[in-house]
C-alpha positions in Angstrom: -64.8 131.0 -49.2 -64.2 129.9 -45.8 -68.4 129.4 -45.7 -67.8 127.1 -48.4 -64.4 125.2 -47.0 -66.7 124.8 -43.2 -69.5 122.7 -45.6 -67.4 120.9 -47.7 -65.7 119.6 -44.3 -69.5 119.0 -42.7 -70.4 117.2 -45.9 -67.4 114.8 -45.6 -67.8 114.2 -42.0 -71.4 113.3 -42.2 -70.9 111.1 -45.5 -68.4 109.2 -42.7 -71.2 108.7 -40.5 -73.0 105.8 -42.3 -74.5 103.1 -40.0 -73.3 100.1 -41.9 -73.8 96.4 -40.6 -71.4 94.2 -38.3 -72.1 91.1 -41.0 -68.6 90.1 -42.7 -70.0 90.6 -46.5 -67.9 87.4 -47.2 -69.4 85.3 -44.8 -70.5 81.7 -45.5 -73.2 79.5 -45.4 -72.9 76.9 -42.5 -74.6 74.3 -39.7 -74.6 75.2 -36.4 -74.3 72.8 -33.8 -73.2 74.4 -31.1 -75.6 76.7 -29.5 -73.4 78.9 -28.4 -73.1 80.1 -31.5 -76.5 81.1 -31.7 -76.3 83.1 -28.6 -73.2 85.2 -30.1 -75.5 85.7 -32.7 -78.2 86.8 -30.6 -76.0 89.1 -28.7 -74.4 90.5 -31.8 -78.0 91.1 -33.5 -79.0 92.9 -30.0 -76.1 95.4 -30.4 -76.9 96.3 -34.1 -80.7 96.4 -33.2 -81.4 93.5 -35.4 -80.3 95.4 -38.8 -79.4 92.7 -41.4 -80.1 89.5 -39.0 -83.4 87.5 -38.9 -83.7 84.7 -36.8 -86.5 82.4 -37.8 -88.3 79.5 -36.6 -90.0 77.5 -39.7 -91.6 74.6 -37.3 -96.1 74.2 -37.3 -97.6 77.3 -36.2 -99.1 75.3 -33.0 -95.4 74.4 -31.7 -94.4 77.8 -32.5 -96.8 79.4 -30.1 -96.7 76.5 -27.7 -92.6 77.8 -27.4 -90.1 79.8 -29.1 -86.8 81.8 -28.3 -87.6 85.5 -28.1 -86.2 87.0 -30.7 -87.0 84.4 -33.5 -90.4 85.1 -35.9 -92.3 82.3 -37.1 -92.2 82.6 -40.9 -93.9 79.6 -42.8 -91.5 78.0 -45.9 -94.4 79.6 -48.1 -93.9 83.1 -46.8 -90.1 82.9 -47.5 -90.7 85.0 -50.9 -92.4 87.8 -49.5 -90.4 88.1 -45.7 -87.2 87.9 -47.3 -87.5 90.1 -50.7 -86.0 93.4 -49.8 -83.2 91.4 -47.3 -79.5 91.8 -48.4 -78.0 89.1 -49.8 -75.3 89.4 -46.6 -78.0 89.4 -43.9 -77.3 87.0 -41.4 -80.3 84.5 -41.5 -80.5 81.9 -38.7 -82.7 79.4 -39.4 -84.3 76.5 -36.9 -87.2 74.3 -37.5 -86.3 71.1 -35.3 -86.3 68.8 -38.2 -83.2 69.0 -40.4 -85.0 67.7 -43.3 -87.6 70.8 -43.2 -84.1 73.2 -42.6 -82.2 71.7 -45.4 -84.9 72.3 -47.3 -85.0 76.2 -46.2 -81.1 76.3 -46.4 -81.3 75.3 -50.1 -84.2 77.5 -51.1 -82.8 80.4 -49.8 -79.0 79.7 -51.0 -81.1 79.7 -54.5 -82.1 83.1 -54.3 -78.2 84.1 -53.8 -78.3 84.5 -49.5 -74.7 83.5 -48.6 -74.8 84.3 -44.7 -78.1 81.4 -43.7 -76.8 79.4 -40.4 -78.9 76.5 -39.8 -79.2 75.3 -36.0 -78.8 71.7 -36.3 -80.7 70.9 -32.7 -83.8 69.3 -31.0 -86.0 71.8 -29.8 -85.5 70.0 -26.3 -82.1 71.3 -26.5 -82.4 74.7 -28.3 -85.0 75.9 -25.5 -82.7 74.1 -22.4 -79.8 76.0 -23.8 -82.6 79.3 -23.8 -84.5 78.8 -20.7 -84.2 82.6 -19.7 -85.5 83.7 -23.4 -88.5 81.4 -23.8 -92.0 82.8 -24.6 -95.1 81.2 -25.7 -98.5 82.8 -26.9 -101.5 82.2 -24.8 -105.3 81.4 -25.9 -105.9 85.0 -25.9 -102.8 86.2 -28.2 -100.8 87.1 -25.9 -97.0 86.8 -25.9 -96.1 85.2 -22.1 -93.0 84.3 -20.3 -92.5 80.3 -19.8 -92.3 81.1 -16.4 -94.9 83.2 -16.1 -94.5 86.4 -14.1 -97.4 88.4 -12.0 -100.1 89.9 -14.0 -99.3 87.5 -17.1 
C-alpha cells in the first residue's frame, strides 16, 4: 500500500511538471511600432528557448542575406503553408518585411488560418537594424552567417 500511495504522489508531481509556454493564450493580434516591443519579445523568446515564438523576415532573399536581426528566419509568403502548419494557433509570430503592404498582406493570410498572437513591426529596415546594431548578421558569398561588424577569423 504505501508502494502504491509513494507512486500515485510521483505521478501527480511529475503531471505538475509540464513545460507550458509564457504566450497569454488570449493575446491579440496587433502593429508594432515601437521597437522596443520587439526586443521584449526577443528577450522573452530567449528565456523560453524560442518554444511557441517565430520571428520572421518575409523581405527578397538578397536583402535578407545582405542584413537581418539574429534571431529572425527568412521564410518566403509562399512557404507560409508549410513553416507554419504544426504552429499553435497562440504562437507569438512576429512578422517584418519593411514594406507594410507585403506585411498586411502576411498579417491577413495568417489571421485566415485562425493565428491570433501575429505582431507586425511597422518600421524601415533603416530603423529596425539601428535599433539592432548589436544583433545584426548577414550571409557572405560563401554561406556563411557573419557579424555586421565583422570579428577575427570571420
Amino acid at each position: 500500500m504505501k508502494k502504491l500511495l509513494i507512486m500515485a504522489l510521483l505521478v501527480l508531481s511529475l503531471a505538475g511538471c509540464e513545460k507550458t509556454s509564457p504566450l497569454i493564450k488570449d493575446a491579440e493580434n496587433e502593429t508594432w511600432t515601437d521597437l522596443n516591443e520587439v526586443s521584449l519579445a526577443i528577450n522573452q523568446a530567449e528565456d523560453a528557448f524560442f518554444k511557441d515564438f517565430y520571428f520572421v523576415d518575409i523581405r527578397e532573399e538578397s536583402a535578407y542575406q545582405a542584413t537581418f536581426v539574429t534571431g529572425f528566419r527568412h521564410v518566403l509568403r509562399t512557404e507560409f503553408d508549410d513553416y507554419f502548419n504544426d504552429v499553435e494557433k497562440y504562437a507569438m509570430i512576429v512578422i517584418f518585411s519593411g514594406n507594410s503592404e507585403t506585411a498586411s498582406e502576411a498579417f491577413g493570410y495568417l489571421d485566415s488560418l485562425g493565428f491570433y498572437n501575429i505582431k507586425v513591426i511597422d518600421a524601415t529596415s533603416e530603423a529596425l537594424f539601428s535599433h539592432f546594431s548589436n544583433r545584426l548578421m548577414s550571409i557572405d558569398e560563401n554561406g556563411e552567417t557573419c557579424p555586421i561588424e565583422p570579428q577575427p577569423g570571420c
